[in-house]
C-alpha positions in Angstrom: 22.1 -5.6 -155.0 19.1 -6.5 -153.0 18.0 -4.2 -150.8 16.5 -5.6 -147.6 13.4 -4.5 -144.9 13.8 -3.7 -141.4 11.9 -3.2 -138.1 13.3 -1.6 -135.3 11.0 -2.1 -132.0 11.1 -0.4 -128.6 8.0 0.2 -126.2 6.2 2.8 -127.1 8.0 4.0 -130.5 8.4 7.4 -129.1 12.2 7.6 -129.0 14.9 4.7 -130.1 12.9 3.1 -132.7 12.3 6.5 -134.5 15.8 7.6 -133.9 17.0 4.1 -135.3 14.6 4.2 -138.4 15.5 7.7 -138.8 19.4 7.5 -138.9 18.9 3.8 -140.8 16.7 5.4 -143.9 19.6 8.5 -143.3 22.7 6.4 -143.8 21.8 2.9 -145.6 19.4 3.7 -148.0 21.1 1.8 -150.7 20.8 -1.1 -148.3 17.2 -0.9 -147.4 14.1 -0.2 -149.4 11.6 -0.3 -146.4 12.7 1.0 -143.0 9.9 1.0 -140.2 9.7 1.3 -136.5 7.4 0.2 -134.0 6.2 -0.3 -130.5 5.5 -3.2 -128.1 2.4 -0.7 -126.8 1.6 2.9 -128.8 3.2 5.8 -127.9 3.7 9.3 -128.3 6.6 10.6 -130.0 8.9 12.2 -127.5 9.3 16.1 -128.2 12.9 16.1 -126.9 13.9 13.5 -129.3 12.9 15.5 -132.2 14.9 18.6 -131.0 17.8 16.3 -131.2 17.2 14.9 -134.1 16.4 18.0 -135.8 20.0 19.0 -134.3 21.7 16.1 -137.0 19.4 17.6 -139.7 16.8 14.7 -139.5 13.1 15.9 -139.2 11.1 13.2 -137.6 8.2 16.0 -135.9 5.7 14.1 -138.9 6.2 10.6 -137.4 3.4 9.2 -136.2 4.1 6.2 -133.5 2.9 2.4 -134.5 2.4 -0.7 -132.8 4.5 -3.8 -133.8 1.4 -5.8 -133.9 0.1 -3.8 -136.4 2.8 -5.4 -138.9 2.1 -8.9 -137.0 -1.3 -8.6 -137.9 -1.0 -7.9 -141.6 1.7 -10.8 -141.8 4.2 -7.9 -143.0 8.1 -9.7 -143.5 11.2 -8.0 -142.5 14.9 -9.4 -143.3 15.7 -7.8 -140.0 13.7 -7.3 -136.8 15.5 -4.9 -134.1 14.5 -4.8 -130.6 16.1 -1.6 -129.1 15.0 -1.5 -125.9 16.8 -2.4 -122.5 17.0 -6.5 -122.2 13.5 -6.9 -119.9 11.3 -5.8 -122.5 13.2 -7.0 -125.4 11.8 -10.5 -124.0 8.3 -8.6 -124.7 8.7 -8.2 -128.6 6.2 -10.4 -130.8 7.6 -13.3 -132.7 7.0 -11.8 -136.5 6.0 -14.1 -139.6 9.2 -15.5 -142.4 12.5 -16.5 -141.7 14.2 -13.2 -140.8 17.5 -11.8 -138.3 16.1 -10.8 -135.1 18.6 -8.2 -133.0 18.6 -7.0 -129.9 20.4 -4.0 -128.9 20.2 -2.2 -125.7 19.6 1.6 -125.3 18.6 3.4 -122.3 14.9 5.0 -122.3 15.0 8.3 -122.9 10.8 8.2 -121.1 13.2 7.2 -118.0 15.2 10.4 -117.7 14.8 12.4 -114.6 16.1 16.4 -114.1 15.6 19.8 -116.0 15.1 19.4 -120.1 18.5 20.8 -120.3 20.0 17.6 -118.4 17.5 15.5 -120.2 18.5 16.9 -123.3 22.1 15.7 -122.9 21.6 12.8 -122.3 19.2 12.0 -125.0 21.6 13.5 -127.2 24.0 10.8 -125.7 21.7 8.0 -126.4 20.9 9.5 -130.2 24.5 9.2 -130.6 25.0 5.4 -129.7 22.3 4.7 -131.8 23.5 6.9 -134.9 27.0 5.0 -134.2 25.9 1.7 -133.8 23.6 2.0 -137.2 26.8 3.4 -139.1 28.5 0.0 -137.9 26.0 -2.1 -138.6 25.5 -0.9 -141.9 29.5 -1.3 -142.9 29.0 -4.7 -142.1 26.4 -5.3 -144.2 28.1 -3.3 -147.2 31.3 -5.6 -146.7 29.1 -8.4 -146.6 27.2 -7.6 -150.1 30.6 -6.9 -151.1 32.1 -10.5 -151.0 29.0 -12.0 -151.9 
């Protein structure tokens, strides 16, 4: 089988593009030989979102935040680019070199939160979740694709 390359691109890559790299390399790496994440602008990696990863046994506290041009700049292919922010500023992602699939799936911001960490930790935990489901999904498909190929 060939395995593939994938971006997955949010604003600052402090939060959904980590957790989506993260739970990617964590349940498709017979899929994918390069997983990466980036942002539209640099970041810093949201402390909260590590305490909830580190909840699903995924240590991302060593990831340091990119920018997506970064990989622009260095003419860097991906089979699958993944914009994982809400729909305005998926808009914002830059157009990347090579013929690849370009997603776009919408997550709230867990920056945008409001309320004690506890309440804020819910719901980030909520948002983890989605992800986590939505990269299990994805990555059925694409094992039921190799599948009939």
């Amino acid at each position: 089988m060939n395995r593939k390359t994938a971006l997955f691109v949010c604003i600052h890559n402090s939060a959904r593009s980590q957790m989506a790299e993260a739970f990617l390399k964590h349940h498709a790496s017979d899929l994918f030989e390069r997983v990466e994440s980036a942002g539209i602008e640099a970041g810093e990696l949201n402390p909260l979102v590590v305490i909830v990863m580190a909840e699903k046994g995924i240590d991302i506290s060593q990831n340091k935040t990119k920018k997506a041009m970064e990989f622009v700049a260095a003419g860097t292919h991906f089979d699958y680019v993944t914009t994982v922010c809400d729909e305005a500023n998926a808009e914002r992602c830059p157009i990347f070199p090579g013929i690849h699939v370009r997603q776009k799936w919408f997550f709230r911001d867990p920056s945008s939160l409001e309320g004690p960490e506890d309440k804020k930790l819910a719901q980030i935990r909520a948002i983890r979740d989605e992800i986590e489901e939505t990269i299990v999904n994805w990555a059925e498909v694409l094992r039921l694709k190799n599948q009939e190929a």
